[in-house]
C-alpha positions as CSV (number, residue, x, y, z in Angstrom):
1,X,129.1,-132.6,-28.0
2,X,127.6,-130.3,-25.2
3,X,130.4,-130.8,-23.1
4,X,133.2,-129.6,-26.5
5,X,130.4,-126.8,-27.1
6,X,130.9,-125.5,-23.3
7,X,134.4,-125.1,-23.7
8,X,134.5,-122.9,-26.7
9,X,132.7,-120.5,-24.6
10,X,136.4,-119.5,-23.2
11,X,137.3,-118.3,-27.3
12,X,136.4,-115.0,-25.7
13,X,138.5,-112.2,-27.6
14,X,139.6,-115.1,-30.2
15,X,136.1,-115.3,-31.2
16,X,136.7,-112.7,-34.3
17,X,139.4,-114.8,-35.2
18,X,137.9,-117.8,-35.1
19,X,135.1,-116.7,-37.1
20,X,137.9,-115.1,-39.7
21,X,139.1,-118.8,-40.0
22,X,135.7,-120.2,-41.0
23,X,134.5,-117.3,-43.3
24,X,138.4,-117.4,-45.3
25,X,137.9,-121.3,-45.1
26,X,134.9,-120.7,-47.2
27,X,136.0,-118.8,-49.6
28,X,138.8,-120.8,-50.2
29,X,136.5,-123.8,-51.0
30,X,134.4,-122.4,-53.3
31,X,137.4,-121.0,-55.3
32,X,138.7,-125.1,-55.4
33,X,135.1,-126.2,-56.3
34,X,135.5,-124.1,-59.4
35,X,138.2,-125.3,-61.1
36,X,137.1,-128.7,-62.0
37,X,134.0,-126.7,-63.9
38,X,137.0,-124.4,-65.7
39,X,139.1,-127.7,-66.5
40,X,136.0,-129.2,-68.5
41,X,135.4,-126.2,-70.1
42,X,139.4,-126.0,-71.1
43,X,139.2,-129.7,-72.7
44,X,136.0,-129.6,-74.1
45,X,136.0,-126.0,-75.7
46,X,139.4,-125.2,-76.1
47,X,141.3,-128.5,-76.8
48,X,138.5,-130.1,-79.4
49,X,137.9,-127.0,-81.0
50,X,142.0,-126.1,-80.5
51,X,140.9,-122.7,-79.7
52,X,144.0,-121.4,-77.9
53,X,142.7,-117.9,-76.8
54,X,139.5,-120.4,-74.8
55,X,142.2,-122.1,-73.3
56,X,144.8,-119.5,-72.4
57,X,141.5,-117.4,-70.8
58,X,140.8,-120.2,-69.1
59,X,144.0,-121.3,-67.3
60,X,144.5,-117.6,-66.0
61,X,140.9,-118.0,-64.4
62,X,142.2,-121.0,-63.3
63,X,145.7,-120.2,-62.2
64,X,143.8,-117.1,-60.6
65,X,141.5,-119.4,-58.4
66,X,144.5,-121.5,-57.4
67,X,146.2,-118.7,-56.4
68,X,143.5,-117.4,-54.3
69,X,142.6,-120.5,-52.7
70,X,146.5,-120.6,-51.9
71,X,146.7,-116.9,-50.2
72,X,143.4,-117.7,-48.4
73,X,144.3,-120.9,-47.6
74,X,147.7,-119.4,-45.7
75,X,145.0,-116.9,-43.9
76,X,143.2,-119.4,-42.4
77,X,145.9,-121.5,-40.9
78,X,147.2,-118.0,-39.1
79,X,143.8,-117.3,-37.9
80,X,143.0,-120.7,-37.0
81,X,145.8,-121.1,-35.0
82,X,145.0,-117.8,-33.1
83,X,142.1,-119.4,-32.6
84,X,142.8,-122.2,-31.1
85,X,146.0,-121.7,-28.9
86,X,144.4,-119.1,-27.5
87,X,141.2,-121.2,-26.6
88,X,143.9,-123.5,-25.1
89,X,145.6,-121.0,-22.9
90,X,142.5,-119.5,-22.1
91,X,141.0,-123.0,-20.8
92,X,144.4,-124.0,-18.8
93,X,143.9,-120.5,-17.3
94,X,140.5,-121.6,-16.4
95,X,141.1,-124.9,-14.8
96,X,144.3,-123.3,-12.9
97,X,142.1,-120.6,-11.7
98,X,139.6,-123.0,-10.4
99,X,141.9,-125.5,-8.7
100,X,143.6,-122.5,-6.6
101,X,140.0,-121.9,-4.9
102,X,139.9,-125.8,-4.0
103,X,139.6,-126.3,-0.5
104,X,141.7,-129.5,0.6
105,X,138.5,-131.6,0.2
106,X,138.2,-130.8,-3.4
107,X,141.6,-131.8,-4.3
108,X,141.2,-134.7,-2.8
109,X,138.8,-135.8,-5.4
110,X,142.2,-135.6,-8.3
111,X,144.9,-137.3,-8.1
112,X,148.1,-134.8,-9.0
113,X,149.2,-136.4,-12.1
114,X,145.6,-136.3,-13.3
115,X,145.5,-132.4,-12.7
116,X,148.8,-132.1,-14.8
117,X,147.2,-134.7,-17.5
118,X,143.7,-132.1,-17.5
119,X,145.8,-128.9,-17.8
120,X,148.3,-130.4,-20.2
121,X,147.6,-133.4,-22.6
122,X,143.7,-132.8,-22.6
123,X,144.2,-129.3,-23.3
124,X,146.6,-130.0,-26.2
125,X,144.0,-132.8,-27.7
126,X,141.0,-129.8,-28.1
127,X,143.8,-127.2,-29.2
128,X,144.5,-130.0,-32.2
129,X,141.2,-130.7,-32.9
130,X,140.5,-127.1,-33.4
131,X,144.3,-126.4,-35.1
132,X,143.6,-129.0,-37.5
133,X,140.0,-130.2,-37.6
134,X,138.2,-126.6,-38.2
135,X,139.4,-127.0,-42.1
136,X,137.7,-130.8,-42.6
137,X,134.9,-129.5,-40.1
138,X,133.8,-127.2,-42.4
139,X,135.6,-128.0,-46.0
140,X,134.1,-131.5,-45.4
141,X,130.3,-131.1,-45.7
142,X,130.8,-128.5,-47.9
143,X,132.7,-130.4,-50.1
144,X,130.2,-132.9,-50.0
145,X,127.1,-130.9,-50.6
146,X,128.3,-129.0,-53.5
147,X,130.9,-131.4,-55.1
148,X,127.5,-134.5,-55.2
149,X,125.1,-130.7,-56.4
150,X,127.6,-130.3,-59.3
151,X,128.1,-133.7,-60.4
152,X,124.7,-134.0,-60.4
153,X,124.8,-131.1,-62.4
154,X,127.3,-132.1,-65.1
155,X,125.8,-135.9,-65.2
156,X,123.0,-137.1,-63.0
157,X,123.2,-140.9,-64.3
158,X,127.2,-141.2,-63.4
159,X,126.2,-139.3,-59.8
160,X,124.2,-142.4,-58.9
161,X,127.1,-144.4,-58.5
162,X,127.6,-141.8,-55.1
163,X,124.4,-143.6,-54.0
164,X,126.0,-146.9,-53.4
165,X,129.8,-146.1,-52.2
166,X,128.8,-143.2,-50.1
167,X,126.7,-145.1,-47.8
168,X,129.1,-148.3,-47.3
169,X,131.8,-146.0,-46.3
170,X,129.5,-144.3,-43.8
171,X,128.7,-147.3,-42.3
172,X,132.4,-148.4,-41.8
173,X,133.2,-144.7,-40.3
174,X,130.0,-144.9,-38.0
175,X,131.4,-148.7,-37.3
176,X,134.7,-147.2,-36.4
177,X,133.7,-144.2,-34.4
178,X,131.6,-146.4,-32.2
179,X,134.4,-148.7,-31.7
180,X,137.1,-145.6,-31.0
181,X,135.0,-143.6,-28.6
182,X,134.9,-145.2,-25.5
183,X,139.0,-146.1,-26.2
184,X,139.6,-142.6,-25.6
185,X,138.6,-142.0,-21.8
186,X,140.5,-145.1,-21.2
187,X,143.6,-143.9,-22.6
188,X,143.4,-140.5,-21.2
189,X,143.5,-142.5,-17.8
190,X,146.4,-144.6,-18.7
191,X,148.3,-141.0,-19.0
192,X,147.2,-139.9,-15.8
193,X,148.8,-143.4,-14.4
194,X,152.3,-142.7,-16.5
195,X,152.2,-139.2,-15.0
196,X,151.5,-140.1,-11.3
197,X,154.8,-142.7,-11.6
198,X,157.0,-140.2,-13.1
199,X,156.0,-137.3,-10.8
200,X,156.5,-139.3,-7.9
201,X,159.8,-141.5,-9.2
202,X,161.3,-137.9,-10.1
203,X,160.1,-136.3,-7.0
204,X,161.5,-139.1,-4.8
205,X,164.4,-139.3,-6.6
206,X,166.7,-139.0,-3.9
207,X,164.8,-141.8,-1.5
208,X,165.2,-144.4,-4.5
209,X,168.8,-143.9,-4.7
210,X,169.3,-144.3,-1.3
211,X,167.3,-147.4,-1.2
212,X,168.8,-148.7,-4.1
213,X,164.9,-149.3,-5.8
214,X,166.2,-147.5,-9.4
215,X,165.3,-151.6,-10.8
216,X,162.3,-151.5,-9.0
217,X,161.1,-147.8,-10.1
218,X,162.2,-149.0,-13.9
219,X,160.4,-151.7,-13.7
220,X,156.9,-149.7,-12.6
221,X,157.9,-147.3,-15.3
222,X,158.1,-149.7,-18.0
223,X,154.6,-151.3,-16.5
224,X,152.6,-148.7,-17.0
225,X,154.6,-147.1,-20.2
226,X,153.7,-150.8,-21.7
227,X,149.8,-150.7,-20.7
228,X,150.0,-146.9,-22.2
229,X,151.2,-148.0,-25.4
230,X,148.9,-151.0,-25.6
231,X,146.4,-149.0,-25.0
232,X,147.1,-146.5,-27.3
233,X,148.1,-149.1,-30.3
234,X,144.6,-150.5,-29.7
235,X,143.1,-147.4,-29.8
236,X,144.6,-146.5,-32.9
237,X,144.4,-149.6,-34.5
238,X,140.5,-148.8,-34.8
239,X,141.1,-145.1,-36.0
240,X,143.2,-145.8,-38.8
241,X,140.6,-148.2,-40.4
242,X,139.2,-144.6,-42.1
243,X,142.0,-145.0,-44.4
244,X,141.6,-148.3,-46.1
245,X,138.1,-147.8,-45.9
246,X,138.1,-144.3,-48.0
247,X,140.5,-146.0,-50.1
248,X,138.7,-148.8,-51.2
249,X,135.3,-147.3,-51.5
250,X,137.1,-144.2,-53.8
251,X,138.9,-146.6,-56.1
252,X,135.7,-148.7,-56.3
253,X,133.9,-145.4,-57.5
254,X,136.6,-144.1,-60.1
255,X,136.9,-148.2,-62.0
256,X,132.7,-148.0,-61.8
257,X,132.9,-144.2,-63.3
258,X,135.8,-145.1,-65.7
259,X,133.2,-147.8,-67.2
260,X,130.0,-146.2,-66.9
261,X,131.5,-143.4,-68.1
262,X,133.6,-144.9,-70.8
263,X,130.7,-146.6,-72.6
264,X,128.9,-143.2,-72.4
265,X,131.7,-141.6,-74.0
266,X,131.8,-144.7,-77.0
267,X,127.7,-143.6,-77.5
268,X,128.5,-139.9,-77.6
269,X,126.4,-139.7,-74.5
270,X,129.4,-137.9,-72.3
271,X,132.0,-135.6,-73.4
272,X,136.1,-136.6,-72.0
273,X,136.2,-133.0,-70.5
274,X,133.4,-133.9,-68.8
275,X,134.3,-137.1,-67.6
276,X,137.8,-135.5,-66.5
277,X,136.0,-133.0,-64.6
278,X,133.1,-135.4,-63.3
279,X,136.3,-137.4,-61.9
280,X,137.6,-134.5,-60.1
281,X,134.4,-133.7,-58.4
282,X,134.4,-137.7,-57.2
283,X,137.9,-137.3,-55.8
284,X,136.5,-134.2,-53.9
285,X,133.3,-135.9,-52.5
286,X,134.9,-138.7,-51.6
287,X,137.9,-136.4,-49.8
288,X,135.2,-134.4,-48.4
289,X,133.8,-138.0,-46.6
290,X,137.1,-138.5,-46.1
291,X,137.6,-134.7,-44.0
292,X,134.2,-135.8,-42.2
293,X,135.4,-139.5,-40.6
294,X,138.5,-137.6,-39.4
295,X,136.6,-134.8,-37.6
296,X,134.6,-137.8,-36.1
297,X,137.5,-139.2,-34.7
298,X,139.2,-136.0,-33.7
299,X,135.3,-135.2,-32.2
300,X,135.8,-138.4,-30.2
301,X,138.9,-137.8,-28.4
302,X,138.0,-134.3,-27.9
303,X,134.9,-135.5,-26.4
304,X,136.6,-137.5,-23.9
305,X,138.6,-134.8,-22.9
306,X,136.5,-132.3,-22.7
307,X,134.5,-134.6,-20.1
308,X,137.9,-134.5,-18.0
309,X,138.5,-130.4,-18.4
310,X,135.1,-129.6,-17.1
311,X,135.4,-132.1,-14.6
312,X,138.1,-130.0,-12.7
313,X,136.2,-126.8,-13.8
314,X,132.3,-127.7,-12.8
315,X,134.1,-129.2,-9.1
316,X,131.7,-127.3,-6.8
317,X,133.8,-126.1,-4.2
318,X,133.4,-127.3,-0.9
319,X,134.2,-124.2,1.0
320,X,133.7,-120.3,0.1
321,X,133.2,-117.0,1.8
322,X,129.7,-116.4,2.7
323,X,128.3,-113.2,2.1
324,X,128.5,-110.0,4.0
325,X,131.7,-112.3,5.3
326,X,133.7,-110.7,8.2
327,X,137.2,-109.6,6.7
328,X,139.1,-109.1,9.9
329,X,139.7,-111.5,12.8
330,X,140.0,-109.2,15.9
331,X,142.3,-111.5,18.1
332,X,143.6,-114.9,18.2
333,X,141.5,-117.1,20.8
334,X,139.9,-120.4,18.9
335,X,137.6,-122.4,20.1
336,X,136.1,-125.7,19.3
337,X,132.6,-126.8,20.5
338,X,131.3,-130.4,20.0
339,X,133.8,-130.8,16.9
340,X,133.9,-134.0,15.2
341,X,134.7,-134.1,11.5
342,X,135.7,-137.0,8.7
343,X,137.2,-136.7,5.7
344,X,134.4,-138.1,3.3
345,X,130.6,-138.1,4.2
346,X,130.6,-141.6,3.3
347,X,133.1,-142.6,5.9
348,X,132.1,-144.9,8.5
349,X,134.3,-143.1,11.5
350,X,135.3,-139.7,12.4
351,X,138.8,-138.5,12.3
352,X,137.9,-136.5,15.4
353,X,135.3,-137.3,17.9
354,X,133.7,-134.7,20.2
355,X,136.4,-132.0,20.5
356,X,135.7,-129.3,23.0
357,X,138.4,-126.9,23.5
358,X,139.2,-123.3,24.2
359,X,142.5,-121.3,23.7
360,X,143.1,-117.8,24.9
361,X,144.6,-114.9,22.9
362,X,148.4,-115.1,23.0
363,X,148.3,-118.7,24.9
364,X,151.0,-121.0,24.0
365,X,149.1,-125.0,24.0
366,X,151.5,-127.7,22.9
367,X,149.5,-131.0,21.8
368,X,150.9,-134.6,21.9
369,X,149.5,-137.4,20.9
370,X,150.6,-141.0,18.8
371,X,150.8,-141.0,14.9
372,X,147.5,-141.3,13.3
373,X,145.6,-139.5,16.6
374,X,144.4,-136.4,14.3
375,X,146.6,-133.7,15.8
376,X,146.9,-132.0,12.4
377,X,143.1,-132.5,11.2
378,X,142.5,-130.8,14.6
379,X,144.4,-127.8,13.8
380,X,143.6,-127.4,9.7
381,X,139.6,-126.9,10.7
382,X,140.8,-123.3,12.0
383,X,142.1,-122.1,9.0
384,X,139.3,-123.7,7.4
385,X,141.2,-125.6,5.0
386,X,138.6,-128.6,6.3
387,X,135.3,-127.6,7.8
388,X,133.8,-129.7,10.7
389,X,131.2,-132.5,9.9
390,X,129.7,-131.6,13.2
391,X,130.0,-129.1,15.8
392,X,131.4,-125.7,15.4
393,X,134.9,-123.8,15.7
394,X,135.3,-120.3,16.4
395,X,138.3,-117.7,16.0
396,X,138.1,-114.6,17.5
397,X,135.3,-115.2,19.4
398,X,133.3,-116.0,15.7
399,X,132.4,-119.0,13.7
400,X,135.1,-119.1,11.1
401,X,131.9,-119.6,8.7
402,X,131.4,-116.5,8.8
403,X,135.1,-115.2,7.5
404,X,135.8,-113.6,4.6
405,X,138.5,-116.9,4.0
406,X,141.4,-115.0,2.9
407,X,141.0,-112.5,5.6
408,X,140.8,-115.8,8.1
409,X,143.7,-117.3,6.6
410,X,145.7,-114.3,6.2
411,X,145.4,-114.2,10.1
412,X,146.7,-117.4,10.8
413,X,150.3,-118.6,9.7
414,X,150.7,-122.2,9.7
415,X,153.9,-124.0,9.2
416,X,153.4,-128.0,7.4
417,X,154.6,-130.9,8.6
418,X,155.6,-131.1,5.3
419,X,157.9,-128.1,4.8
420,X,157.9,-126.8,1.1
421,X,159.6,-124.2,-0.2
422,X,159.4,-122.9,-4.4
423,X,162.1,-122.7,-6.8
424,X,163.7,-119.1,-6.6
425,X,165.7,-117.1,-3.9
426,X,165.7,-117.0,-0.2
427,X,164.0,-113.6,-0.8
428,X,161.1,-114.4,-3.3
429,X,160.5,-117.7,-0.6
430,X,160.5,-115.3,2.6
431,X,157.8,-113.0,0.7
432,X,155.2,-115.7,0.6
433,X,154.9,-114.4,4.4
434,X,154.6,-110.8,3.5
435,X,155.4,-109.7,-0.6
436,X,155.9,-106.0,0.6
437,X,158.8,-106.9,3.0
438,X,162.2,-105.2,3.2
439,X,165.5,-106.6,4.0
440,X,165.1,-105.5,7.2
441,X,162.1,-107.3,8.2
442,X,163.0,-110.5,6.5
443,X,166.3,-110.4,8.3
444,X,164.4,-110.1,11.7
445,X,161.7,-112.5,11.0
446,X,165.1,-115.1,9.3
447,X,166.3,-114.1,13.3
448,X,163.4,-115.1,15.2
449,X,163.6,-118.4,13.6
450,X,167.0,-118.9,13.8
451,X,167.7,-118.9,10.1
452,X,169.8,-115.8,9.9
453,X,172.6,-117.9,11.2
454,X,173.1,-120.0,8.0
455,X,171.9,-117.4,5.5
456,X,174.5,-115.4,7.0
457,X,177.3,-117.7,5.5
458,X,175.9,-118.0,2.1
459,X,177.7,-116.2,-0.6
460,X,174.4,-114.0,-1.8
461,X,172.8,-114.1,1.2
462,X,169.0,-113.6,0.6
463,X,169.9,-113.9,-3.0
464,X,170.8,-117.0,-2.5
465,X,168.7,-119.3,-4.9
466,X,167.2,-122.5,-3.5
467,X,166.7,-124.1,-6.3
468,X,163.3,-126.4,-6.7
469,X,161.8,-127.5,-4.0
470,X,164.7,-126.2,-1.4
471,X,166.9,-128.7,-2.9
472,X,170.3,-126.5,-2.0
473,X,169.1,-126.4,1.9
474,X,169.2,-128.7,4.6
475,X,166.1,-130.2,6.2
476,X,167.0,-128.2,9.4
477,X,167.4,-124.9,7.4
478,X,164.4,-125.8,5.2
479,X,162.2,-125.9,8.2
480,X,163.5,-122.6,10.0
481,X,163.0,-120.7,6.9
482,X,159.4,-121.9,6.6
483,X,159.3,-120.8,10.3
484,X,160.2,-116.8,9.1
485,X,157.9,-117.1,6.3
486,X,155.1,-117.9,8.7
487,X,156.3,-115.4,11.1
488,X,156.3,-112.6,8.1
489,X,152.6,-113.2,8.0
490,X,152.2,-111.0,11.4
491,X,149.2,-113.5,12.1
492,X,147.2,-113.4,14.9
493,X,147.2,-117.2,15.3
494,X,150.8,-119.2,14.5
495,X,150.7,-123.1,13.9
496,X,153.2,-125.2,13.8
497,X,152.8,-128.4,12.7
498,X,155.8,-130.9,14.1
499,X,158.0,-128.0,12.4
500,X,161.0,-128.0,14.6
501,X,161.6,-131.7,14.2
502,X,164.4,-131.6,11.9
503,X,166.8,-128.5,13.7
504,X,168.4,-129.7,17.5
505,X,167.5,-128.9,20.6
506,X,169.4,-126.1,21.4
507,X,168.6,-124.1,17.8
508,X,164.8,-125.3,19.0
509,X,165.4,-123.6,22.2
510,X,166.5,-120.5,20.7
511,X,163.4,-120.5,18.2
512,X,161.0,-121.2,21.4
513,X,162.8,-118.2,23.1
514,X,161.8,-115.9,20.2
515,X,158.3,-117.1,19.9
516,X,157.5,-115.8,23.4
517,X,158.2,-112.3,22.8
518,X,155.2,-112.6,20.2
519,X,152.8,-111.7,23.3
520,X,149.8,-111.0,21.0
521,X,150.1,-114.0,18.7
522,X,148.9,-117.3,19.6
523,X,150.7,-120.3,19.4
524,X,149.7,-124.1,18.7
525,X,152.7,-126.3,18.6
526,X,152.1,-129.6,17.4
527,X,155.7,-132.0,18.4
528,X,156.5,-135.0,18.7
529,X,158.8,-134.3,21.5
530,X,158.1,-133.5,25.4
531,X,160.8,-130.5,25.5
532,X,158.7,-129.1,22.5
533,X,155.8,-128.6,24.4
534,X,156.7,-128.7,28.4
535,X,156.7,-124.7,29.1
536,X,153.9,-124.1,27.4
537,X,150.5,-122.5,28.9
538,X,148.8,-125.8,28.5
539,X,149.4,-129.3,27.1
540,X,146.5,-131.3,24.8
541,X,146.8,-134.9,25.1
542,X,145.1,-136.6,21.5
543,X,144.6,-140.0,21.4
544,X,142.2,-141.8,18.9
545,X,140.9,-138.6,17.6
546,X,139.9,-137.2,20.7
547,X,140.9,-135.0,23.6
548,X,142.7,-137.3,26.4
549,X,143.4,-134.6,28.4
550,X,144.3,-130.8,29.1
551,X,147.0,-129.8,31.3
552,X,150.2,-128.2,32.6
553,X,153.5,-130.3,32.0
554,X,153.7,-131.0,36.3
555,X,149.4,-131.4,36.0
556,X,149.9,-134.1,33.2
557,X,153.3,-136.1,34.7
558,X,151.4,-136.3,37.6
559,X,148.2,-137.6,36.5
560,X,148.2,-139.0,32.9
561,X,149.2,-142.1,31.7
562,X,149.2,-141.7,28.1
563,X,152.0,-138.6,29.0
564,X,153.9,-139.9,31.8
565,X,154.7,-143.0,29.2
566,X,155.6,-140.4,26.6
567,X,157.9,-138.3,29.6
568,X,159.3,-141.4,31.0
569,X,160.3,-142.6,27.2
570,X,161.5,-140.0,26.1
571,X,163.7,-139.3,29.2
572,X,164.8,-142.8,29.2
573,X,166.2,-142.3,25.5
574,X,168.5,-139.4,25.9
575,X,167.6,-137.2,28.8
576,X,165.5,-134.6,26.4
577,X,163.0,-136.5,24.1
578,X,165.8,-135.3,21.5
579,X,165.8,-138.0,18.6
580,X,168.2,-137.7,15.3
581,X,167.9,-133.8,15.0
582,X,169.5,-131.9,11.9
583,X,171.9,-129.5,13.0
584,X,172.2,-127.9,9.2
């Protein structure tokens, strides 16, 4: 309950409406409560004694409550909702706010899907239980306490009969919540599985047409669509037991009032008007217990995800600015000392081993090395989007600690292996790099990277709209573009993570020609192939997560084995190192 009391600390401004909602909830009750007490009165008063002023008085006071539980009634749904869609945006806002300060290391921790689940599904479930369990939340035990208090009133011998029903269908809801509870977390997860196959079926679309694996995707689909729904029908089957439950126990109460009440009635001991109005105060107790089991059961899946939303929310992040942090990065020289670093404490090796390394403002390194030799994990601890395990690295002649991290990132521009661009125009992508620039210097920057070429030929040039995920653009194209929005950045440090893969040798030679007018800036280049890296200032050699060797091109051919085999391959295979390049 702590964890479902946390979260309605984000009502904030809907706080007033949320208390609007309970008081008009009130009011509405006590307005029902009082027309079983006017129905009595209009049998046993006006009816027997045919009085038909008594019982035209009496239907306008009760038409008037009716009425006015009706208009308050409409009030409180309004309100309510208010209430509790705009905790729900409020949370989402939370939890979206929180996972944008993750550092890579935190979102490790989440799968995707499970994210979208958190901000989506699990949101909607505490939205509902607000939407529609405030009115039983609070009409329930109301309901309850004054419906038993004025059956009492009106007949404390038939009121006993609420001392043996009431307390079997407790112990079937308690029996039920118990049982439902722990179902709820389970199923929660069984979402986050259906999301994680959809996301990545519909983001791999294209790959599982051209292997022909659309059986094999429908067949995962249906897998974990089929646990989902057992899961879900077990859950249920459980919650739903409220229902019989209420039902039996309320009919058993009404045959044992009908009798008890009945014989009272043949000794002149009851009155019918009382009986009829005893009868509607037994309907509203046992609706009231009725309200109560369904809160428990809307408590219960709130509960479990509520667990899941502060999950994401109490994440302590792994890296922040420190204070008094440095907020500009006076030139772009890094420098690791004694680096190693692994992505989990727990893990038994080090992704990188004993790293010492320096790089010069404006210095152009290339680094080589075989798939799985940390080239990338090198190169992410200078942004800090990792920091080391052990061992320092320093950027401008500081320990990137001691950064201001936007100001450290803003001075670095890093182009993925993975190039990604966002849904929208040529434009809107390009001002990731830079959102204040002009035409002009998206154009040069589109130049530079040898992107102007193809943008050129496209009927709305910058305009033109990518659709998601760059899906209108070539993998060639794709990558030069990320190129000019890393070059927009005007960073001090560039990165470039295998990022000329995809375009061919000559367009790469172009790009490299640009690159070396940017005196000031320095650049890593991370490739695959030898021509990538050859007239560069110096050459890193990774192998195994740890520096093989630092050289010139001629220094390395002539001494190092691990790059005279990459050389000789390479040369071997088509005079360039050039594999199957994408000219679009």
């Amino acid at each position: 309950m702590k964890q479902l009391m946390r979260l309605m600390g984000y009502l904030g401004p809907y706080k007033r409406s949320m208390a609007v909602a309970v008081l008009l909830l009130l009011i509405e009750t006590c307005f029902e409560l009082v027309i079983p007490v006017i129905m009595a009165d209009i049998i046993d008063i006006g009816v027997e004694q045919r009085n038909v002023s008594v019982i035209m008085s009496k239907g306008i006071q009760m038409g008037i409550c009716a009425v006015l539980a009706l208009v308050t009634g409409l009030l409180y749904a309004r309100f309510a909702a208010q209430a509790s869609y705009g905790l729900g945006a409020r949370i989402r806002e939370a939890q979206y706010e929180k996972v944008q300060d993750y550092s890579f290391s935190n979102l490790d921790h989440f799968d995707t899907s499970s994210l979208v689940t958190r901000m989506t599904t699990d949101v909607t479930v505490i939205q509902n239980s607000i939407n529609g369990g405030l009115r039983p939340m609070i009409r329930g035990p109301v309901m309850l306490i004054m419906g038993i208090g004025l059956s009492i009133w009106m007949n404390a011998r038939l009121a006993v009969v609420f001392l043996v029903t009431a307390p079997i269908l407790a112990l079937i809801l308690v029996f039920v919540v118990r049982k439902v509870a722990p179902m709820y977390g389970v199923l929660q997860k069984a979402v986050d599985r259906l999301n994680n196959v959809v996301q990545e079926g519909l983001t791999a679309i294209r790959a599982v047409k051209a292997f022909v694996r659309g059986e094999y995707e429908e067949e995962k689909f249906s897998e974990v669509n089929s646990k989902l729904m057992n899961t879900g029908r077990k859950t249920f089957h459980y919650a739903v037991l409220n229902l019989p439950a209420f039902q039996i126990t309320m009919y058993t109460s009404i045959v044992l009032i009908m009798w008890f009440g009945g014989n009272m009635i043949i000794s002149d001991k009851l009155q019918v008007g009382e009986l009829t109005g005893f009868l509607s105060y037994v309907l509203q107790v046992m609706n009231s217990l009725m309200m109560i089991s369904n809160v428990f059961i809307l408590l219960t899946r709130s509960l479990a995800s509520a667990v899941r939303i502060n999950e994401v929310i109490d994440e302590k992040i792994d890296l922040a600015s420190p204070e008094n942090a440095v907020k500009e990065v006076p030139d772009g020289s890094v420098e690791f000392r004694d680096v190693s670093f692994k992505y989990r404490a727990a893990a038994k090796e080090y992704a990188l081993s004993d790293v010492t390394l320096h790089i010069e403002p404006g210095e152009t390194v290339g680094i080589l090395g075989g798939t799985g030799s940390s080239k990338t994990t090198l190169v992410q601890l200078i942004p800090r989007l990792y920091d080391a395990s052990k061992g320092e690295v320093f950027v401008g002649g500081r320990n990137v600690k001691e950064y201001d991290l936007a100001a450290l990132r803003d001075a670095v521009g890093i182009v993925l292996q993975k190039n990604l661009l966002f849904s929208g125009t040529i434009r809107e992508n390009l001002q990731w790099g830079n959102k204040n620039a002009d035409d002009d210097m998206l154009w040069e920057a589109c130049r530079k990277a040898g992107a102007a070429e193809f943008i050129e030929k496209m009927p709305d040039g910058l305009g033109t709209d990518l659709g998601q995920g760059g899906v209108n653009v070539s993998g060639g194209q794709k990558q030069r573009l990320c190129i000019a929005r890393a070059l927009l950045k005007d960073p001090k440090i560039l990165i470039f993570d295998d990022s000329t893969s995809a375009v061919d040798t000559a367009t790469e030679a172009d790009i490299r020609s640009a690159l070396s007018e940017l005196k000031d800036v320095t650049k890593i280049i991370i490739a695959q192939r030898i021509t990538s890296v050859m007239n560069t200032n110096k050459i890193v050699i990774m192998d195994d997560g740890k520096i093989n060797a630092v050289g010139t091109h001629e220094e390395l051919l002539a001494g190092n084995p691990i790059y005279q085999e990459i050389y000789h391959s390479q040369m071997r295979e088509g005079g360039s190192g050039d594999g199957a390049a994408d000219n679009g």
